[in-house]
N, C-alpha and C positions, 0 to 999 in steps of 0.2 A: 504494500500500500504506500501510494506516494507521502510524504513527509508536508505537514504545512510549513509556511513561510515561519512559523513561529518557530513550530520544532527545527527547523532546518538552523535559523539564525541562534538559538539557544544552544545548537550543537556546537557550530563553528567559533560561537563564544566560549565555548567552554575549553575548544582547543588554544583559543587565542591565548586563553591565560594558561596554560599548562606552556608555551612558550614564553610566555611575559617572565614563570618564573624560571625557566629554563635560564633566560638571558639573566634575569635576577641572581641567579647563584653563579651563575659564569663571572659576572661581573663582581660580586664579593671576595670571589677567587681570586678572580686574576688582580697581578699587583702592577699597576700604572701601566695596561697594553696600551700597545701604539695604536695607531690609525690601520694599519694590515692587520692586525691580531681586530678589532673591532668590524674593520667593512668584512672579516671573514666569518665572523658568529651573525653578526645580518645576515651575511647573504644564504648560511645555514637555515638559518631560522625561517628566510623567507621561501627557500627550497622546500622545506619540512613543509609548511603552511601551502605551497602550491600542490603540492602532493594532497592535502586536506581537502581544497576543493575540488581538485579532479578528480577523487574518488566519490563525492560527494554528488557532484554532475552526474558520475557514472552511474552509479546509484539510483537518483532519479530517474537518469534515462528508465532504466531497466523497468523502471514502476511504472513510468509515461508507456514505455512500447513493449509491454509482452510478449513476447515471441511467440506466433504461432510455431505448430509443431513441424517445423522444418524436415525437408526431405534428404536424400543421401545426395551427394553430387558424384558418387559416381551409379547406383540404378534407379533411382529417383522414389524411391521406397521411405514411408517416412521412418522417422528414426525416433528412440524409445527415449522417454524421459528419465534424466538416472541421479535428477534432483540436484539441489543447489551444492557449487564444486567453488574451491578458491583457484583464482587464476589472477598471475603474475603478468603485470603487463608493461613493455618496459617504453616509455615514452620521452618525451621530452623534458618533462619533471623528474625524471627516474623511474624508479621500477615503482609500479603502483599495483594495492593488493586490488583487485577488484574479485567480488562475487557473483555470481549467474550460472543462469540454468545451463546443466551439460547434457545435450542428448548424444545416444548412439546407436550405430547400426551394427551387431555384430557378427551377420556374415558379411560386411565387405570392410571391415574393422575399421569404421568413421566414424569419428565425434566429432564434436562443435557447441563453442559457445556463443547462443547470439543474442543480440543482434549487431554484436560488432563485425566488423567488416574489416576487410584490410585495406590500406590505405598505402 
């Protein structure tokens, strides 16, 4: 079930602060960093944080478009549902956990998670 605006923005806040004090105890620690030791826990933090939303998008999608029960690409038979599976997905943000449905066919040993697509 898709997530409201509320739940959604209550989640993202609550990651926001589990990095607020990520940088909070980095910054206790460390004693007088320079400007490279600082622009490099930003851009940390800001990496971790883009990973949050793109799993979070992906997420929705998944709620937004169901997947019908998708057929085999190689005899066009459709393929068996074998329930929600974690799938690594390695992007521009890094590698991001996403979950979704995995079906398969097992006489022509095909699975697939959709509705992603390759790009």
């Amino acid at each position: 079930m898709k997530a409201t605006r509320a739940e959604k923005r209550a989640a993202l806040l609550a990651q926001v602060e589990v990095l607020i004090e990520a940088f909070l105890d980095w910054e206790e620690k460390a004693e007088r960093p320079n400007l490279t030791e600082i622009e490099t826990m930003g851009l940390q933090l800001r990496e971790q944080f883009g990973r949050v939303l793109a799993e979070r998008a992906l997420e929705d999608q998944e709620a937004r478009q169901p997947a019908e029960t998708p057929v085999c690409p190689s005899c066009g038979r459709k393929l068996r549902y074998k329930g929600q599976k974690e799938l690594d997905v390695e992007s521009r943000l890094g590698l991001l956990e996403v979950e979704r449905g995995y079906y398969y066919y097992s006489r022509c040993h095909s699975g697939i998670f959709p509705p992603g697509r390759a790009t």
